[in-house]
C-alpha positions in Angstrom: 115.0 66.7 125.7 115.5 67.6 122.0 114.2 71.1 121.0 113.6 71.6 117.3 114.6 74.9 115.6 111.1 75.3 113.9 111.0 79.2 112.8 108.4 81.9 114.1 105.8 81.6 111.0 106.0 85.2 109.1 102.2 85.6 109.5 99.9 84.1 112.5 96.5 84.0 112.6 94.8 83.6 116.1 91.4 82.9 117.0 90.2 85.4 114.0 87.0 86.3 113.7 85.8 88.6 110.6 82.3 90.4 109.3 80.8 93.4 109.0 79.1 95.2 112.0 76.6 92.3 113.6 77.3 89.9 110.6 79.7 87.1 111.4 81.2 85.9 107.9 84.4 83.6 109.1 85.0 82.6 113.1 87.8 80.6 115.0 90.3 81.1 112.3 93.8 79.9 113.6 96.9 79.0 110.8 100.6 79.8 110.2 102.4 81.4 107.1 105.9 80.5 106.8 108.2 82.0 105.3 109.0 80.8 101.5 105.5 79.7 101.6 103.0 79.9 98.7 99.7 80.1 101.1 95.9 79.7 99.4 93.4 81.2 100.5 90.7 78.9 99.3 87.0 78.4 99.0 83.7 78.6 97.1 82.2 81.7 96.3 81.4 84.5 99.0 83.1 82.6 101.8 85.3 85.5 102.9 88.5 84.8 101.7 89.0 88.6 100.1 87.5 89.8 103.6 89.9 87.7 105.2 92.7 88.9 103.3 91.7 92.6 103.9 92.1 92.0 107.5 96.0 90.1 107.0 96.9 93.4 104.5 95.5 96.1 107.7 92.6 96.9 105.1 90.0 96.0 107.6 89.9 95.2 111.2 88.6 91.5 112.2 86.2 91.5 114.7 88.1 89.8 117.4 91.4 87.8 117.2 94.8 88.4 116.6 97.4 88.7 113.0 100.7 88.5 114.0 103.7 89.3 111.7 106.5 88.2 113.9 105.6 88.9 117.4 103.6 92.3 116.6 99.8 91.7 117.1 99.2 94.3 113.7 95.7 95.3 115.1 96.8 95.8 118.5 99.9 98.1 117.1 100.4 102.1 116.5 99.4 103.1 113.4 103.3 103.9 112.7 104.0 100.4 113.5 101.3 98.7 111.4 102.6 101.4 108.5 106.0 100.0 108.8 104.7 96.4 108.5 102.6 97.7 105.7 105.8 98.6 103.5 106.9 95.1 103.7 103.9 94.1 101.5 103.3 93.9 97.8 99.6 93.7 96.8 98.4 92.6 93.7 94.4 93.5 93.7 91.7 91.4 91.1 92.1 93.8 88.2 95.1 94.9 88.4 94.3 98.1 90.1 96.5 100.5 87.5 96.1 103.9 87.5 94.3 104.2 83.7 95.9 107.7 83.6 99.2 106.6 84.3 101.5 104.9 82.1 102.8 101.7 82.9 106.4 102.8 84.0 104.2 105.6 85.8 102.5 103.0 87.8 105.0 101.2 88.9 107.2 104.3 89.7 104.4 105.7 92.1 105.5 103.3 95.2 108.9 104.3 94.6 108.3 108.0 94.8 105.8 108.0 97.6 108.1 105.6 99.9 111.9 106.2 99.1 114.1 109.2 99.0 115.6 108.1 94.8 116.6 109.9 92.9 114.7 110.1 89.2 117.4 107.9 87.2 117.4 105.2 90.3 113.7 105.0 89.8 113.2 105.3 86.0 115.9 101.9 86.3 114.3 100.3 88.7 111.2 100.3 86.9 112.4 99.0 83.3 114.1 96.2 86.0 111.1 95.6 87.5 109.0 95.3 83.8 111.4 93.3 82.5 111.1 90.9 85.1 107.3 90.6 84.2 108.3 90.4 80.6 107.4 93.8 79.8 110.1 95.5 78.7 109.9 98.3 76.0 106.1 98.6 77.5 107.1 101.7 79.8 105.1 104.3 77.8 101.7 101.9 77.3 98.7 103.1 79.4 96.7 100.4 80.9 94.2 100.3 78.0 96.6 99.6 75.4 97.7 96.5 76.2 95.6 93.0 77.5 94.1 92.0 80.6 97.0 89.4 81.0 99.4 92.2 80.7 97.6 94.7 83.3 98.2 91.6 85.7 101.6 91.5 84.9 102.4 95.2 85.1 100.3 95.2 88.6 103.1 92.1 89.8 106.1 94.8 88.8 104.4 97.5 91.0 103.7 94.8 93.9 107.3 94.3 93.5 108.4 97.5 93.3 110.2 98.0 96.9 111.1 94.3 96.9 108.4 93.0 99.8 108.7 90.6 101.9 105.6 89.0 101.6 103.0 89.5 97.9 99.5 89.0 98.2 97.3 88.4 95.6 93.5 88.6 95.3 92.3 85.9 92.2 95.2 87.2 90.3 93.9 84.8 87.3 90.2 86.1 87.4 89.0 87.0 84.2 91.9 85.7 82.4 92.1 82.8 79.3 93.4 79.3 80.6 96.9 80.1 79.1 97.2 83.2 80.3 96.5 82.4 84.0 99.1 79.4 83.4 101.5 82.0 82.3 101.2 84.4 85.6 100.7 81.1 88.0 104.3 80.5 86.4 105.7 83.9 86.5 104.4 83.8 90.0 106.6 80.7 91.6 109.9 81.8 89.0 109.3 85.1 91.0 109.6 84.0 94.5 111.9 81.6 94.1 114.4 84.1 92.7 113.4 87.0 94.5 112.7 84.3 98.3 109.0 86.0 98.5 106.6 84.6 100.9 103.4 84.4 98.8 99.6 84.3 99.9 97.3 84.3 97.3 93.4 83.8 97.6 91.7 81.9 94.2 89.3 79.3 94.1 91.3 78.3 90.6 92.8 74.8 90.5 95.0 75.1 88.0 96.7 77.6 90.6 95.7 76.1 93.7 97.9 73.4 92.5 100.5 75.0 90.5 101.4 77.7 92.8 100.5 76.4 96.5 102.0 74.4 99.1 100.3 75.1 102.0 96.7 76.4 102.1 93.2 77.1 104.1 89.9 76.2 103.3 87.0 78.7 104.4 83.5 77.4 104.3 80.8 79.4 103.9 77.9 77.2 105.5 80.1 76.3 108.6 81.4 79.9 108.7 85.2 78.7 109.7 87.9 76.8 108.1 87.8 73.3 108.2 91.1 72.1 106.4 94.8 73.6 106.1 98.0 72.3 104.9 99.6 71.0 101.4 96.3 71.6 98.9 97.7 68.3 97.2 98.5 66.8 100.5 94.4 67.5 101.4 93.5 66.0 98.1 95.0 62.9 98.9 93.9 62.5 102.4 91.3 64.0 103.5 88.1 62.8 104.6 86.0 65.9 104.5 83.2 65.2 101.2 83.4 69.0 101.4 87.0 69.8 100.4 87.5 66.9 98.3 84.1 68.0 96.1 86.1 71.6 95.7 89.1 70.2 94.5 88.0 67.6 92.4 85.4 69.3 90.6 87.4 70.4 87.4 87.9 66.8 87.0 83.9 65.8 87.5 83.3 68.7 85.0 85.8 67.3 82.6 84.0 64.0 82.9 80.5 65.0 82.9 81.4 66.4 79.8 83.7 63.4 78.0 80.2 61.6 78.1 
């Protein structure tokens, strides 16, 4: 009998169910995150994919069901165990998140200095590294204000970074941002984990990125209250049968011509 070497998934999601209190926003969620993957979190508006993604980051606890990272059931774990999981995250929140008293350098310092023992200079190098990488160097001394909403995204990636993670989430990193300039992180984005060998899940209802950036996705919707497609967002735009998926990913295109007419 042949036994394929198929690796644990990074991230499993069992039988989740998520809400607040009596209310039931997402049930029976069940999919795999492997590693090197570029996972969407996808769906129309208030369909609980930033909920959902609370519960994966230990933000908020799903009703009933299991997250596993490796064999650890994270909800089922000491809170020294989940912490240590924790550390092997980098989150990237809708705005940015940045401290607007902090400078940039600042910012991205702060995981640095709460979580390792460096010393100032190892830090203060690690940071300019870490802007650089985001194309920010010589921004160190900028507060949050000074600069766009592009770069605030960009400067919020270097402090997701900052203690090279295993795994970066990202809530709608390209919300509120100009077609080019959500091109331009969607890029930074895949250069960045193919270099650095990141496993990425990012929730967006954007195409451009949905495309761009993922290779294996889920789709919540919000009238069935579970997910009813996962895989290859291009692979379920080619085959599937579901009028409901194939509406949300076409519909840039219907708008485009809707309006050509």
């Amino acid at each position: 009998m042949e036994h394929t070497n198929v690796p644990d998934p990074v991230i499993k999601v069992e039988d989740l169910t998520i809400g607040y209190g009596e209310k039931v926003i997402m049930r029976n969620l069940n999919f795999s995150v492997q590693k090197g993957d570029a996972f969407i979190i996808m769906g129309g508006s208030g369909c609980g994919k930033s909920t959902l993604l609370k519960s994966i980051i230990g933000l908020q606890q799903p009703l009933s069901g299991k997250v596993r990272y490796g064999k650890t059931s994270f909800w089922d774990a000491e809170p020294s165990e989940q912490l240590s999981i924790m550390r092997r995250f980098g989150v990237l929140y809708q705005g940015g998140a940045l401290w607007s008293s902090l400078t940039l350098a600042e910012n991205v310092a702060l995981p640095l200095e709460m979580y390792t023992n460096l010393s100032a200079q190892q830090i203060k190098d690690i940071v300019s590294l870490k802007l650089a990488l985001v194309g920010l160097s010589g921004y160190e001394e900028f507060y949050p204000a000074e600069i766009s909403g592009g770069m605030r995204k960009r400067a919020g990636l270097a402090r997701a970074m900052a203690l090279d993670p295993d795994i970066l989430f990202f809530d709608e990193p390209s919300a509120g941002l100009d077609p080019l300039s959500a091109k331009l992180l969607d890029d930074l984005i895949l250069q960045l984990c193919d270099t650095l060998g990141a496993t990425v899940v990012m929730v967006t209802h954007e195409l451009a990125s949905i495309f761009a950036v993922g290779n294996n996705s889920v789709f919540l919707d919000r009238e069935a209250k579970t997910m009813i497609a996962a895989g290859d967002p291009k692979q379920l735009l080619r085959q599937s049968n579901d009028k409901r998926v194939i509406e949300f990913l076409t519909r840039g295109e219907k708008a485009a011509g809707s309006a050509s007419l």
